[in-house]
matplotlib code that plots the C-alpha trace (Angstrom):
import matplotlib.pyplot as plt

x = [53.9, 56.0, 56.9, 60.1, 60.3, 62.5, 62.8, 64.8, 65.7, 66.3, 66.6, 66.1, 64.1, 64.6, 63.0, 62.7, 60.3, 62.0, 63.3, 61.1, 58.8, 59.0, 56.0, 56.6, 55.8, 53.8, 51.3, 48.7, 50.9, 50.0, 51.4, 49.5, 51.4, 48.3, 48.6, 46.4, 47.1, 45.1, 48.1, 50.6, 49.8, 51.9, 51.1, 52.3, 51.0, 53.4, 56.7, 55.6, 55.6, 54.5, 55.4, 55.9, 55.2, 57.5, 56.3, 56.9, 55.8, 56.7, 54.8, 55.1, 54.7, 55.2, 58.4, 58.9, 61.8, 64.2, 64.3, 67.9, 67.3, 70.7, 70.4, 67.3, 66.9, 64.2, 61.5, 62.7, 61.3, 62.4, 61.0, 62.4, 61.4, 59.7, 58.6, 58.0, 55.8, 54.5, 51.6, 50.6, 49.9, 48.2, 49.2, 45.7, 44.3, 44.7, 47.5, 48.4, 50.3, 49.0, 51.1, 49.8, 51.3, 51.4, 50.1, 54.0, 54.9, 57.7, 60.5, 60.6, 63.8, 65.9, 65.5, 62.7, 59.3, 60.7, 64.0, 63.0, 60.8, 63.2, 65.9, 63.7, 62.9, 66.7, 67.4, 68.1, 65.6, 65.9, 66.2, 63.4, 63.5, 63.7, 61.3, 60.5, 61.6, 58.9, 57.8, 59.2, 56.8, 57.5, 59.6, 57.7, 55.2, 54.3, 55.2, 52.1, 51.0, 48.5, 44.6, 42.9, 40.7, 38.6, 37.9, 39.8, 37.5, 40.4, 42.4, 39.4, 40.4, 44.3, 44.7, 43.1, 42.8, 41.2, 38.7, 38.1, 37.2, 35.1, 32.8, 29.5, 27.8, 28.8, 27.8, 27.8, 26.6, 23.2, 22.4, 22.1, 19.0, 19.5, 17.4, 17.4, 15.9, 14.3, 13.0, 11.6, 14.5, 17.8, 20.4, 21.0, 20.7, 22.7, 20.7, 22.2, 21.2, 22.7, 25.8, 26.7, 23.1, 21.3, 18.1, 18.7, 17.0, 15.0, 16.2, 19.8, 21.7, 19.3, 20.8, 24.3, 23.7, 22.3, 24.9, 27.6, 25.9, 25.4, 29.1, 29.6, 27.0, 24.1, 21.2, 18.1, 16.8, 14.1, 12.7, 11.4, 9.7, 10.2, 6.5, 6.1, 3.7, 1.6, 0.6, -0.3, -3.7, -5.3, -6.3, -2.7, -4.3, -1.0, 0.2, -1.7, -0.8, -0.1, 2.6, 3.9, 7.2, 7.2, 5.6, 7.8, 11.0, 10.4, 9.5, 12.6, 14.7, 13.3, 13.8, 17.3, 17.9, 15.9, 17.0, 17.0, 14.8, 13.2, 11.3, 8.8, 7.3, 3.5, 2.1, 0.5, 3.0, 4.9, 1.8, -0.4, -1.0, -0.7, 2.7, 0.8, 0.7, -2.6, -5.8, -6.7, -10.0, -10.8, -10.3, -7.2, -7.6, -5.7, -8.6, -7.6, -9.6, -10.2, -6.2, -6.0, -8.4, -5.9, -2.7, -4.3, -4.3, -1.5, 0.7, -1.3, -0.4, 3.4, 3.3, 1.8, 4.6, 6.7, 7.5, 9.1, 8.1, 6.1, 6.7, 3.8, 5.0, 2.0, 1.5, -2.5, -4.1, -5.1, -3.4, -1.0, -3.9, -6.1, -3.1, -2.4, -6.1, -5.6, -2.6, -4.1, -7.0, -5.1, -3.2, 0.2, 0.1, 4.7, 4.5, 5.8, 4.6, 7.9, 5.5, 7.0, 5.9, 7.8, 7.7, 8.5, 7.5, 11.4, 13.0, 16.2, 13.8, 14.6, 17.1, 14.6, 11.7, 14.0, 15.1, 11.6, 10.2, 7.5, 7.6, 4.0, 2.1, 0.5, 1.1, 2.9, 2.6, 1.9, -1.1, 0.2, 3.7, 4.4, 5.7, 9.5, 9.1, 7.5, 8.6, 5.5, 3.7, 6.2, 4.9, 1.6, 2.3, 4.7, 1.3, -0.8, 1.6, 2.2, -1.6, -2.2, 0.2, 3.5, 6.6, 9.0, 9.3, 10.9, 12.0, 12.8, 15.3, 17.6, 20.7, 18.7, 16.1, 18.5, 16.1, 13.2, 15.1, 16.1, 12.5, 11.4, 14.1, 13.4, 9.5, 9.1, 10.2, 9.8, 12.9, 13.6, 14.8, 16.1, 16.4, 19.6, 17.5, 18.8, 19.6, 21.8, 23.5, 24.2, 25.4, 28.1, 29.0, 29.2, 31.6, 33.7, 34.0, 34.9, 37.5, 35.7, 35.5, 36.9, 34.0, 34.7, 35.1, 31.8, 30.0, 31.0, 30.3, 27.1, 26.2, 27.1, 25.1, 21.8, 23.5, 24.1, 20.6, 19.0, 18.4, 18.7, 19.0, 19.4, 18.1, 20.8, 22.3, 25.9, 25.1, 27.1, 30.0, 29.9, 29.5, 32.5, 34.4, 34.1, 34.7, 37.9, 38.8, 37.9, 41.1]
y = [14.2, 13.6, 16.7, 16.6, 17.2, 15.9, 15.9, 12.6, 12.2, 8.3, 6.7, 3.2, 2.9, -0.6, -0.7, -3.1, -0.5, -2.9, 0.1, 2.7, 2.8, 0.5, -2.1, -1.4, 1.9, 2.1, -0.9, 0.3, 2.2, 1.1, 2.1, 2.5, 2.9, 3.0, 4.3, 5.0, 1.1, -1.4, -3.8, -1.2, -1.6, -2.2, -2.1, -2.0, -3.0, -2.0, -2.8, -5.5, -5.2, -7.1, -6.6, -8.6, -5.8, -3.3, 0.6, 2.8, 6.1, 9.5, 9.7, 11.4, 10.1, 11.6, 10.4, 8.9, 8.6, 7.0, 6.6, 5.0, 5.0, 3.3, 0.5, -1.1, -4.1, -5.9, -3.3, -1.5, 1.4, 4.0, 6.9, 10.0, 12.5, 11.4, 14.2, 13.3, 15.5, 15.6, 13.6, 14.1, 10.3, 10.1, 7.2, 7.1, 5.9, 3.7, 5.9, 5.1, 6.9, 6.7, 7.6, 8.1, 7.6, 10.7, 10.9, 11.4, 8.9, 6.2, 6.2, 3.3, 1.3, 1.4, 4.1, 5.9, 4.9, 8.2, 6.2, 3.2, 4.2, 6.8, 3.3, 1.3, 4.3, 4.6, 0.9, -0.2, -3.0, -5.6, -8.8, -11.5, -15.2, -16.3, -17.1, -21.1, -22.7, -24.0, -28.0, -30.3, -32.7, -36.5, -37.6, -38.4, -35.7, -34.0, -30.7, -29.1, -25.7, -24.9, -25.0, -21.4, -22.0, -18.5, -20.8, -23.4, -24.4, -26.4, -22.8, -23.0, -26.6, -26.3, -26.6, -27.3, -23.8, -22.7, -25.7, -24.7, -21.0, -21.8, -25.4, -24.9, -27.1, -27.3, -29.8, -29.9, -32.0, -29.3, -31.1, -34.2, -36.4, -38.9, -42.1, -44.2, -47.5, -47.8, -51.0, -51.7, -53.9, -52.4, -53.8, -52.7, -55.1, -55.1, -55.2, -57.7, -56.1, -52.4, -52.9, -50.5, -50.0, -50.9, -51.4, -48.9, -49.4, -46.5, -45.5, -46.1, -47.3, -44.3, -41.9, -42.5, -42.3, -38.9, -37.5, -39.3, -37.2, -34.0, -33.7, -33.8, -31.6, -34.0, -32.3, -33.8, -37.4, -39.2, -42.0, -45.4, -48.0, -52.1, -52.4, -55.8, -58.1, -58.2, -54.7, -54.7, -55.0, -54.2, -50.7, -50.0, -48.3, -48.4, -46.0, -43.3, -44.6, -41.7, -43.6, -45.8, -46.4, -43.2, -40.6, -42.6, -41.8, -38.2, -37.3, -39.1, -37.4, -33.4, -34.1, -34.9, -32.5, -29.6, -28.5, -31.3, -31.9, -34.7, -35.8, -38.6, -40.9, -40.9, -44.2, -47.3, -50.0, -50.5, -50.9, -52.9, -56.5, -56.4, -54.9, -51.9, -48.4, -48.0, -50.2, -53.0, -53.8, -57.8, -57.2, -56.3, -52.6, -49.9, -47.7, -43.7, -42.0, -44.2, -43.7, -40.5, -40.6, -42.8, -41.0, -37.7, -39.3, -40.3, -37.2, -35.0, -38.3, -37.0, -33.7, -33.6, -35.7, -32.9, -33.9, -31.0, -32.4, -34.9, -37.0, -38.6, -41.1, -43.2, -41.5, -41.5, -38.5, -35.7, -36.3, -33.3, -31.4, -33.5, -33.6, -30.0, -29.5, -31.4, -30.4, -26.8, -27.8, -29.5, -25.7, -27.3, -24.8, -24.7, -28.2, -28.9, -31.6, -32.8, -34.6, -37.5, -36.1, -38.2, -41.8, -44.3, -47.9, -48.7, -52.2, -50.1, -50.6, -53.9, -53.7, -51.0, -53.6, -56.1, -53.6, -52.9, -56.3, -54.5, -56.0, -56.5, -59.6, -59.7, -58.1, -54.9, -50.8, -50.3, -48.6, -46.0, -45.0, -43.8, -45.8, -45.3, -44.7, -41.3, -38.2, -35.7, -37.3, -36.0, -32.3, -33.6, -34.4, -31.6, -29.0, -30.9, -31.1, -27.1, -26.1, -28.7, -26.6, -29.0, -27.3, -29.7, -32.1, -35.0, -37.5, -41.0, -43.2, -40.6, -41.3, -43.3, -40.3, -36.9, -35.8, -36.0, -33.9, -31.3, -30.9, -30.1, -27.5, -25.8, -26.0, -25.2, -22.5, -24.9, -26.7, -30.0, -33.4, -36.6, -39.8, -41.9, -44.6, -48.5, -50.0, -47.2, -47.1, -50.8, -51.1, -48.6, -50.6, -53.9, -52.4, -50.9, -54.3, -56.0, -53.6, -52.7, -49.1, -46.8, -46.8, -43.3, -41.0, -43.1, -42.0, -38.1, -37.9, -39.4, -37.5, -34.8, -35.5, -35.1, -31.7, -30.5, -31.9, -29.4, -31.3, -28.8, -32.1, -35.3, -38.6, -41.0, -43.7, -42.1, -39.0, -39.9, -41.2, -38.2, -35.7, -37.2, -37.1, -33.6, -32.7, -34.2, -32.5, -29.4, -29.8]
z = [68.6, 65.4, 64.1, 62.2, 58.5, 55.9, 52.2, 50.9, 47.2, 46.1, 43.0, 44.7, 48.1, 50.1, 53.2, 56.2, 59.1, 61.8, 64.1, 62.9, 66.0, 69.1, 69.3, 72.9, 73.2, 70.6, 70.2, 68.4, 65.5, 62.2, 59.1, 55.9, 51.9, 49.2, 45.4, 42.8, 42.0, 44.2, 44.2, 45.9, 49.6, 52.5, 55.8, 59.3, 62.6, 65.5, 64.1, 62.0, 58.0, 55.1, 51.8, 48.8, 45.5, 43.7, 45.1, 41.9, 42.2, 44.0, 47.3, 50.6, 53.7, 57.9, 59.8, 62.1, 64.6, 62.6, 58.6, 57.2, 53.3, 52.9, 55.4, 54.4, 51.9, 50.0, 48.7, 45.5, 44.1, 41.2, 43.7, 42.7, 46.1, 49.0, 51.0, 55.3, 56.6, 60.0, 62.1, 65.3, 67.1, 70.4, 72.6, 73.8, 70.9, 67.3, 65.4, 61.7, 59.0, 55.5, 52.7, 48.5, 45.8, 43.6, 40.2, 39.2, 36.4, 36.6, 34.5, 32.2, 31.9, 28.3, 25.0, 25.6, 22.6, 20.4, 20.3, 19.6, 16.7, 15.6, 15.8, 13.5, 11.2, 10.3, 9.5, 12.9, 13.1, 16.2, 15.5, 15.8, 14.7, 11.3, 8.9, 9.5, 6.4, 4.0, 4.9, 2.3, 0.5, 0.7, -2.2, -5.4, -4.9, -8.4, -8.9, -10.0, -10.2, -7.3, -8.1, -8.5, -5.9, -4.5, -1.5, 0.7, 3.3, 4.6, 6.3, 8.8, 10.2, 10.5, 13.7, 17.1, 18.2, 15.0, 14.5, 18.6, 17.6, 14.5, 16.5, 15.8, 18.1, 21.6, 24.7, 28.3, 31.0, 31.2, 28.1, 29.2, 31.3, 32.5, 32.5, 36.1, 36.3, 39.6, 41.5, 44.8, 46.0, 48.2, 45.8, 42.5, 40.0, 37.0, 33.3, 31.1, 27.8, 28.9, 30.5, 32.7, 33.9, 37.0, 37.8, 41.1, 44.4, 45.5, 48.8, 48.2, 44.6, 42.9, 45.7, 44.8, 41.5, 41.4, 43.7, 41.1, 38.6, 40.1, 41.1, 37.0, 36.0, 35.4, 37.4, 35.3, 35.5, 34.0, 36.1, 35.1, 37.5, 37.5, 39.1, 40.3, 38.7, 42.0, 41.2, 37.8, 35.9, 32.4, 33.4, 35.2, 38.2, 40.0, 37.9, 39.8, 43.2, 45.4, 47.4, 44.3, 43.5, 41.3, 43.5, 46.7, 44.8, 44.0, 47.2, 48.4, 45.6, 46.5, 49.8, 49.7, 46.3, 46.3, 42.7, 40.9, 38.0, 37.8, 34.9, 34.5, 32.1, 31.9, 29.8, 31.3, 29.9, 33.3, 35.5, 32.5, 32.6, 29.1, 28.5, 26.2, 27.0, 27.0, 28.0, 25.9, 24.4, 23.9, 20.4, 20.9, 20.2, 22.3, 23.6, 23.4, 25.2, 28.5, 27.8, 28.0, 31.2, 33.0, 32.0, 33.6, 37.0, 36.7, 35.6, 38.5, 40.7, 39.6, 39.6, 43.3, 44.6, 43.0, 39.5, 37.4, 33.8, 33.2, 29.6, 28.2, 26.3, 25.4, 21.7, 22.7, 20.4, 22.5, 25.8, 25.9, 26.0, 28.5, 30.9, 30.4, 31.7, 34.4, 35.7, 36.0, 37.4, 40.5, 40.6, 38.4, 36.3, 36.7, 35.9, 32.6, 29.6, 27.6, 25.5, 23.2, 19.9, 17.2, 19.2, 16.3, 16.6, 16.5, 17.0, 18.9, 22.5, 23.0, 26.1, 27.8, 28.0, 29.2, 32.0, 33.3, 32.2, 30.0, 26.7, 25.3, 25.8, 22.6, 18.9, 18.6, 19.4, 15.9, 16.1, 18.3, 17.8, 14.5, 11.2, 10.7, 7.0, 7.9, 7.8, 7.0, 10.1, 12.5, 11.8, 12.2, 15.4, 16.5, 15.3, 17.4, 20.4, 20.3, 20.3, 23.1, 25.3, 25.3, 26.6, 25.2, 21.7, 21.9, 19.3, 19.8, 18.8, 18.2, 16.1, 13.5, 13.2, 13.1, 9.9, 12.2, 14.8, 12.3, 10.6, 13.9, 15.2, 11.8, 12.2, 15.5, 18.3, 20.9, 22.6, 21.3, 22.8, 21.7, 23.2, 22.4, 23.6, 25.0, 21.5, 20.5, 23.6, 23.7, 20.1, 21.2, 24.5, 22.4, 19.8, 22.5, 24.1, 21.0, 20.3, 17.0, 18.3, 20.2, 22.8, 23.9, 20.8, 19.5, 22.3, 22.5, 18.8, 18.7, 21.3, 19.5, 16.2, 18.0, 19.4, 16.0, 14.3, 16.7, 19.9, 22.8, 25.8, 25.3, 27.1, 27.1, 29.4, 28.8, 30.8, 33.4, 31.5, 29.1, 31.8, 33.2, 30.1, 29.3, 33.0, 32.7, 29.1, 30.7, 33.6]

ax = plt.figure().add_subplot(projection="3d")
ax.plot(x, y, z, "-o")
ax.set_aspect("equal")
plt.show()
C-alpha cells in the first residue's frame, strides 16, 4: 500500500513516469490524469506513458514511490500546487491512479486584460499594419466627381468570397439524371451525333457507367432502349414485355444497386413500327385513348420490375391519370409519375432519335407535343397533370424554354424538371471541339440556367462530367 504524502509546489512540471513504478512488479498499474477538458488526458499502463498535450491546471494526484519534479522533461505545465495523496493498490488485482484537474484557473502569459485596456486607454496603442494605400487609376483617367448613387449593386460582387456568400442558385450532382442509352449487345457503341455517348450494353457498359456515376454523386438514371426492329410493330406490344430490355435492365440494376433511382420513359416510339409514340390509325392519325391503354401496361410492366418513377413522355391527354389508376391497382401506389408536361415538338431531338433509331416513319409529332410558339398552353397542361396525380413536371428542351420552366415553378407547388436534351448537349460538345468555347464553363453555366429558372433536377447527358467537375472544385 502507497501511503506517503507530499505536497510539491511547481511553476513548471515536466514529467517522463519511466521509474515511477516497476512494470515488473507491478504489471497491471495504470495511471490515469483527466481535467475538466476532454483533450488533457494522459495515461499509463505499467511503466509506459503517452503524452503529447500541455497539462495546465492545479490538480492532485497519489504518489508513488518515486516522484523527481526536477529531472523529468517534455510535459510542461504552469501547475501552481500539486497535492499527492495516498492509494492503496492491491497486487491481486487491476490498480490505477486517477488524478483531476481542479477548477483552479491558469495564469495567462503577458499584462494581464486590465493592463492592456488600461495601456490603450492612455495612448499606448500597439501597432498593426498600415493603412494599404489607395489603388492608382491608369493614366488618362478623368478626374470626376463620384456619382450619388443610394445603391451600388456592384459592393455585392467584389470578390470571390462575397459573390460565394451572396449565390443564389446552387447545384450538385443530386440534381442531376442521368440519361443511359441501353441496347441488347455486350459492347458499347459509340453515338456519332452525341459524342461522348454510348449506346451501353445492358449487362456490362451500363454497369460501369452507373458505378462511374455513383462514385460522383449521380444516383438517378433515366433509361432508354435501342429495341431491335425484330421486335417492333404498330401497336408496340414489346413495350410491356415483362422480360424486355427495360424491365431486364432494372432488375439487373436493383439487384446490383439497391438505392438507386431509376426512372423510365413510358411512350410507344422505341417499340413502334412507325417511329410515333403512340398507335397509328391508316389515316395517319395518332389514336389517344388506345394510347393511353397501351402506355398503362407498360408503366405497371416497369414499375413491377422495380421502376422508381415512371416518365410518360408520349403527350397523350389523360394518361397521367389512367397510369396513376393503374399503378394503384397493381398495389404501386410508391411508384412515382414524372410526367412530361411541357414536351414541345422541338427540332433540338435530332441526335436522340438517331441514338435509339426512332425517328418517325412518316410526318411529324405535331399533333401531340406542343407548338413552340406557346406559352399559355404550358399551364394548361401543368393544371391537368396536377389533378391527374403527377408527382413531377417536366419541361423539355430545356435551355431554349427557361420561360416555360419559370411559369411553372411560379404556378405550381410541385417539383419541376428540365431536360437539357441531345441537341443542346451536342451544340456545346461541337463548340468545345472547335475551340469556339470553352466546353467546360458552357456546360456548368447552362446547367446552371435551368437551376436558376426553377428546375429542381435536371436530365442531361453532362451528368457525369458535371458531377465530376464540381467534385473536383469541391477538393
Amino acid at each position: 500500500m502507497y501511503s506517503q504524502t507530499k505536497r510539491v509546489n511547481v511553476k513548471s512540471l515536466s514529467i517522463s513516469f519511466v521509474n515511477i513504478v516497476n512494470k515488473d512488479d507491478h504489471p497491471n498499474l495504470s495511471l490515469s490524469f483527466a481535467s475538466s477538458s476532454p483533450h488533457q488526458l494522459l495515461r499509463i499502463q505499467g511503466s509506459f506513458i503517452m503524452a503529447s498535450t500541455l497539462f495546465n491546471a492545479s490538480c492532485s494526484f497519489p504518489s508513488i514511490k518515486v516522484i523527481d519534479c526536477k529531472s523529468h522533461v517534455g510535459l510542461r505545465s504552469n501547475v501552481s500546487q500539486v497535492r499527492v495523496a495516498s492509494l492503496p493498490i492491491a497486487t491481486s488485482q487491476r490498480r490505477s491512479l486517477v488524478v483531476r484537474a481542479s477548477n483552479g484557473h491558469a495564469k495567462k502569459l503577458g499584462r494581464s486584460d486590465a493592463e492592456c485596456e488600461a495601456a490603450v486607454a492612455a495612448g499606448d496603442v500597439p501597432e498593426a499594419p498600415p493603412v494599404p494605400p489607395k489603388p492608382v487609376a491608369p493614366a488618362g483617367t478623368p478626374v470626376i466627381q463620384p456619382l450619388n448613387l443610394n445603391r451600388r449593386p456592384r459592393r455585392n460582387r467584389a470578390s470571390p468570397a462575397v459573390r460565394a456568400a451572396f449565390q443564389e442558385t446552387d447545384i450538385s450532382p443530386a440534381n442531376f439524371v442521368y440519361p443511359l442509352f441501353i441496347h441488347e449487345g455486350e459492347e458499347d457503341t459509340p453515338i456519332g451525333a452525341m459524342p461522348g455517348c454510348y449506346r451501353l450494353g445492358w449487362r456490362h457498359g451500363l454497369l460501369q457507367e452507373v458505378a462511374k456515376a455513383r462514385a460522383v454523386g449521380v444516383n438517378s438514371i433515366v433509361l432508354f432502349p435501342k429495341v431491335p426492329e425484330a421486335l417492333k410493330n404498330p401497336t408496340g406490344d414489346e413495350a410491356y414485355n415483362d422480360n424486355g430490355l427495360v424491365p431486364r435492365t432494372i432488375r439487373l440494376l436493383k439487384d446490383k444497386y439497391p438505392d438507386l433511382i431509376i426512372y423510365t420513359d413510358v411512350a410507344l416510339d422505341p417499340y413502334s413500327s412507325d417511329g410515333h409514340d403512340g398507335i397509328v390509325r391508316e389515316d395517319g392519325v395518332i389514336m389517344n385513348d388506345e394510347t393511353v391503354h397501351q402506355l398503362c401496361k407498360q408503366a405497371v410492366s416497369q414499375a413491377r420490375a422495380g421502376a422508381d418513377v415512371v416518365s410518360p413522355s408520349d403527350m397523350m391527354d389523360g394518361r397521367v391519370g389512367a397510369i396513376r389508376a393503374a399503378l394503384d391497382a397493381e398495389g404501386f401506389q410508391n411508384v412515382s409519375i414524372m410526367s412530361y408536361t411541357a414536351k414541345y415538338a422541338s427540332s433540338f431531338y435530332g441526335p436522340f432519335r438517331e441514338a435509339l433509331d426512332s425517328n418517325p416513319r412518316f410526318g411529324d409529332k405535331k399533333t401531340y407535343q406542343m407548338n413552340p410558339a406557346n406559352y399559355r398552353e404550358a399551364l394548361i397542361e401543368a393544371r391537368e397533370d396536377e389533378a391527374e396525380g403527377a408527382d413531377i413536371l417536366l419541361v423539355k428542351p430545356g435551355l431554349p424554354y427557361l420561360d416555360i420552366i419559370r411559369l411553372l415553378r411560379d404556378k405550381s407547388p410541385l417539383p419541376i424538371a428540365a431536360y437539357q436534351v441531345s441537341g443542346e448537349y451536342s451544340m456545346i460538345k461541337a463548340g468545345g471541339v472547335l475551340k469556339m468555347i470553352d466546353e467546360e464553363k458552357v456546360m456548368m453555366e447552362s446547367l446552371m440556367c435551368l437551376r436558376r429558372a426553377g428546375a429542381d433536377i435536371i436530365l442531361t447527358y453532362f451528368a457525369l462530367q458535371a458531377a465530376t467537375y464540381l467534385c473536383n472544385q469541391k477538393r
